[in-house]
TISESE-30676 format. One record per atom (N, C-alpha, C): residue in one letter; x, y, z. Coordinates in steps of 0.05 Angstrom, whole numbers, padded with zeros to 5 digits, always signed. Layout:
REM TISESE-30676
AXYZ;...
This chain:
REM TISESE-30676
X+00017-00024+00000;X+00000+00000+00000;X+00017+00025+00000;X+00037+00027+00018;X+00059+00047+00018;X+00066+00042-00006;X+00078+00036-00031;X+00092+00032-00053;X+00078+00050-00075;X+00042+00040-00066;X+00021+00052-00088;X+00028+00079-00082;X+00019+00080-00055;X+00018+00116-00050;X+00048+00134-00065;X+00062+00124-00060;X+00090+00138-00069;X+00088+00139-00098;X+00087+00107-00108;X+00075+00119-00132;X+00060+00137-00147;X+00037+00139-00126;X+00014+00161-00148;X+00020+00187-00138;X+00041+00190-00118;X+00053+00220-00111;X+00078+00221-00129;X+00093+00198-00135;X+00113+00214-00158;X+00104+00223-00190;X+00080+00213-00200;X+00058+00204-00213;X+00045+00230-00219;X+00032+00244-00195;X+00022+00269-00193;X+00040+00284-00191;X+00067+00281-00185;X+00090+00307-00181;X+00097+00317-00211;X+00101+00292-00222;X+00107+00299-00258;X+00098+00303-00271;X+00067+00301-00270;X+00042+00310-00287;X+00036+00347-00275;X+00042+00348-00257;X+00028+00375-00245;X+00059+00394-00256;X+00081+00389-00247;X+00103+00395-00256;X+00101+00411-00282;X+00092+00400-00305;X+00089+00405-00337;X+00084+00435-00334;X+00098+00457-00349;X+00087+00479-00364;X+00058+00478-00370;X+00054+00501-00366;X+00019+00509-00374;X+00020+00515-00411;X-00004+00504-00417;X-00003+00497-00445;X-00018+00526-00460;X-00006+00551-00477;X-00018+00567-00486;X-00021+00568-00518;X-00039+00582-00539;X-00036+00589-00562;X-00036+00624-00550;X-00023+00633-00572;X-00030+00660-00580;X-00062+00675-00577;X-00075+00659-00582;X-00103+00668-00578;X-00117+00670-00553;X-00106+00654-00525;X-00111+00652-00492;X-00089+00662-00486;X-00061+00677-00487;X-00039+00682-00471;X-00048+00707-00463;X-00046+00721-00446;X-00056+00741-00430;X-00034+00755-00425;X-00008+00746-00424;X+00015+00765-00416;X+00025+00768-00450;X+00053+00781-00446;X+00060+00800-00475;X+00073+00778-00492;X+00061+00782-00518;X+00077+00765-00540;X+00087+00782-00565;X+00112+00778-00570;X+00117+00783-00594;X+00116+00771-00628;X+00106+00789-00643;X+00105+00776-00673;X+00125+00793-00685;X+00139+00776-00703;X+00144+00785-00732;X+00149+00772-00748;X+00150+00778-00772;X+00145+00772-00797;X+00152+00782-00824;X+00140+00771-00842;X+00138+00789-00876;X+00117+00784-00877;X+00112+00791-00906;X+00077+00796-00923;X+00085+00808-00942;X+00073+00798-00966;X+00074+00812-00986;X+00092+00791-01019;X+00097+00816-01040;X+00104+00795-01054;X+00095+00788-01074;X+00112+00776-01100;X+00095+00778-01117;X+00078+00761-01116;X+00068+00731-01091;X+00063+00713-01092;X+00048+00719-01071;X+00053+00745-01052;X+00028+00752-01031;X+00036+00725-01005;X+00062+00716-01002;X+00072+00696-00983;X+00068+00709-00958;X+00064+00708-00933;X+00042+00707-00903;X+00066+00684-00885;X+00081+00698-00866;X+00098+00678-00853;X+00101+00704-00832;X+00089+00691-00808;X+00094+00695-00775;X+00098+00681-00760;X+00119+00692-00738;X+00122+00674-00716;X+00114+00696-00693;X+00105+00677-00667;X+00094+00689-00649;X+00107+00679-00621;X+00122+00700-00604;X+00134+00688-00586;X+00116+00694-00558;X+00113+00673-00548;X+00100+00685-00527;X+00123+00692-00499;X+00111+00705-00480;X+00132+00710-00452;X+00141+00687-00445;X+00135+00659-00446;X+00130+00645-00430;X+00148+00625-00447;X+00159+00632-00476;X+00190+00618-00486;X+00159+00599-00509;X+00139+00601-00509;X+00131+00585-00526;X+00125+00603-00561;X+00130+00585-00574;X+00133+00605-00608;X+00119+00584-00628;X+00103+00603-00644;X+00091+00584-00660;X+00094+00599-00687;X+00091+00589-00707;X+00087+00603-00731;X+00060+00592-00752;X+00058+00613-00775;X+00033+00624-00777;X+00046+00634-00818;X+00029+00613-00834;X+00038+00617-00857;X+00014+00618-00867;X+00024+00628-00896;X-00005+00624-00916;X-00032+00639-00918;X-00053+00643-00935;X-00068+00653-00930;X-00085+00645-00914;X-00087+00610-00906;X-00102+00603-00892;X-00098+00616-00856;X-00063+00620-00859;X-00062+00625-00836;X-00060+00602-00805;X-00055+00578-00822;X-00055+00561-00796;X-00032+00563-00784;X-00039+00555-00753;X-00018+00548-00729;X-00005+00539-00727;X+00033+00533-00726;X+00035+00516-00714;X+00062+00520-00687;X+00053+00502-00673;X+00069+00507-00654;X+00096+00507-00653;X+00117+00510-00651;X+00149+00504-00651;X+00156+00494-00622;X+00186+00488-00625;X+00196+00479-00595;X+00197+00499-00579;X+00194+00507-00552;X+00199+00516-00532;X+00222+00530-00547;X+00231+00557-00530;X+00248+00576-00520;X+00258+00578-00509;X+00281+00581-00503;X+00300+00578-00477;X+00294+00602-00453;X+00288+00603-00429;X+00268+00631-00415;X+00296+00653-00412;X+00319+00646-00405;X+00340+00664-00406;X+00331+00686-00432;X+00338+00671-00462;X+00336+00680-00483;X+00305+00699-00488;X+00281+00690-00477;X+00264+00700-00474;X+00264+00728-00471;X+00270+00728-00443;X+00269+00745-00423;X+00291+00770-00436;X+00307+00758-00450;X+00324+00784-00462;X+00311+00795-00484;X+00299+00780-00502;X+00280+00784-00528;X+00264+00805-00517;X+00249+00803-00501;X+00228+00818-00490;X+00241+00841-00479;X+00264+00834-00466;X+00275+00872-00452;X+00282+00887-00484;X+00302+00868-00495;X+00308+00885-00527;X+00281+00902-00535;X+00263+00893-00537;X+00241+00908-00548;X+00231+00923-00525;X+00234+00921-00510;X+00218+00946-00486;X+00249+00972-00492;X+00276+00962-00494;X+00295+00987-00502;X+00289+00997-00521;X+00279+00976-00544;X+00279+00989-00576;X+00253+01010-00570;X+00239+01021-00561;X+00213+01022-00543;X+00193+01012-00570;X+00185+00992-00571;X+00171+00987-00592;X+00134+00976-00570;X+00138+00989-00558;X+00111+00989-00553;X+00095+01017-00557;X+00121+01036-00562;X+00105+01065-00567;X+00118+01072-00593;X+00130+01068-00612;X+00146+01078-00626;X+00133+01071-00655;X+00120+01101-00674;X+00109+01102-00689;X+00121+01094-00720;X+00122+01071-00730;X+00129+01068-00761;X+00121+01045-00771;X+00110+01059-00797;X+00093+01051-00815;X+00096+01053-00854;X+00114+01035-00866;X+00129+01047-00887;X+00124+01017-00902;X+00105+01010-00904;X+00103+00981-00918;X+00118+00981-00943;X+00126+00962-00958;X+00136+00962-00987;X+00114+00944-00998;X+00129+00930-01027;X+00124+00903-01043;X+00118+00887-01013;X+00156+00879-01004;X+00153+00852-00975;X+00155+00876-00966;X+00140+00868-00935;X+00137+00883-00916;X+00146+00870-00895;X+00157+00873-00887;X+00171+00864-00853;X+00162+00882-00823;X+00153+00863-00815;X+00142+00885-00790;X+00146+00860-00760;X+00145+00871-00733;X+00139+00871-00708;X+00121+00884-00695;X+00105+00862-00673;X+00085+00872-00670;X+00086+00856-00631;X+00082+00884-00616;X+00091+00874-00591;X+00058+00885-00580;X+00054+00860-00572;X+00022+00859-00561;X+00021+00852-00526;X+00016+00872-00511;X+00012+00873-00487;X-00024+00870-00473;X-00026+00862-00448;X-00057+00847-00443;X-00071+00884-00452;X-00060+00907-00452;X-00078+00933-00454;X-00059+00942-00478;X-00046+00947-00493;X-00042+00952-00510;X-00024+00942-00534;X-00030+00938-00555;X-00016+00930-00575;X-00003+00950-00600;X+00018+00942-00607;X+00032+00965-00626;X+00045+00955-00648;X+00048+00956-00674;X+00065+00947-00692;X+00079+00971-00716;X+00110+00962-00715;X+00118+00972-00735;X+00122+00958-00758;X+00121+00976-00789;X+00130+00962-00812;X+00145+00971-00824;X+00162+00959-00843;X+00178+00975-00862;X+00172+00956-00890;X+00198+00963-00904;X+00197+00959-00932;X+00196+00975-00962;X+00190+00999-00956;X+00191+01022-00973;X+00222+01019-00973;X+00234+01016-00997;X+00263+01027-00997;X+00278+01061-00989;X+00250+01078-00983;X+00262+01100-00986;X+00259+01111-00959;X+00248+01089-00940;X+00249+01097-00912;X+00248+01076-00899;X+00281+01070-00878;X+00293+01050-00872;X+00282+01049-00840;X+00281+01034-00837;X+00265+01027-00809;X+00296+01041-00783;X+00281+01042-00761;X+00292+01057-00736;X+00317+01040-00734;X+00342+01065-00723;X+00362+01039-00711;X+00357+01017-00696;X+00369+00997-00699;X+00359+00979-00685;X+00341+00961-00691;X+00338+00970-00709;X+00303+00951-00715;X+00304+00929-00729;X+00319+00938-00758;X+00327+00915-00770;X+00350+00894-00757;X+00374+00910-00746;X+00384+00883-00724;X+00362+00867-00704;X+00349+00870-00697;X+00329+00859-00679;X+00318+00838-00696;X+00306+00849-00721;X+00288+00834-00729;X+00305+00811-00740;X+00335+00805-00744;X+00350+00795-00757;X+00351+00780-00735;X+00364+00785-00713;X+00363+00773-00683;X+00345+00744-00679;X+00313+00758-00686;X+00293+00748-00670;X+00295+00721-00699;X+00302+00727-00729;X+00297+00712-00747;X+00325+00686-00734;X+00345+00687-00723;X+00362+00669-00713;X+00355+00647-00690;X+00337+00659-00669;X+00332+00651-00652;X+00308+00630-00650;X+00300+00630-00669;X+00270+00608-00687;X+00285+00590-00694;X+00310+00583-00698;X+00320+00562-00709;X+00324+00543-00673;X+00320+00518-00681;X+00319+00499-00655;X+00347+00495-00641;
């Protein structure tokens, strides 16, 4: 009887243990997107990081989900300060091209996105390193 009990307490320790399971559409704390769009082919490719190191991406016109591997939370946690320095939760630009490349930092009360792609107006310092950054960090 002692053996069972230990069992269904190590049993319940590793099941309860597990990360809480989110999409983009229930996360309530801040996630970041970015992406392209556009094209002569009108190609649709986002990834969406949430706080919590989970990233999914988001192609096509259909637009379906899919999840990726986990995030490392160190790496996270810097992703997310980078963009609170870049201040891209207040910081106005909007310069779409053909492809359009943009970030889009969504907080539970406010959401904000920049774009670029116009060749004749180059996105904020910083911006395009970041977005180059965040395009490295999607790889597993």
């Amino acid at each position: 009887m002692l053996k069972f009990i230990s069992a269904l307490l190590l049993i319940f320790c590793l099941f309860s243990c597990t990360p809480a399971h989110f999409t983009p559409g229930n996360y309530k704390s801040a996630q970041l997107k970015f992406g392209s769009r556009g094209g002569v082919t009108g190609v649709f490719k986002e990834y969406t990081l949430l706080e919590n190191g989970q990233l999914f991406l988001s192609r096509g016109v259909g637009k379906e989900l899919k999840e990726l591997s986990r995030r490392d939370k160190r790496k996270t946690r810097r992703i997310f300060r980078t963009a609170g320095e870049l201040n891209l939760g207040t910081l106005k630009f909007s310069h779409p091209g053909n492809v359009t490349f943009y970030l889009v930092l969504k907080n539970p009360k406010k959401t904000s996105e920049i774009s670029w792609g116009d060749p004749g107006f180059p996105p904020p310092p910083g911006i395009k390193e970041f977005y180059d950054y965040l395009l490295t960090t999607i790889q597993p």
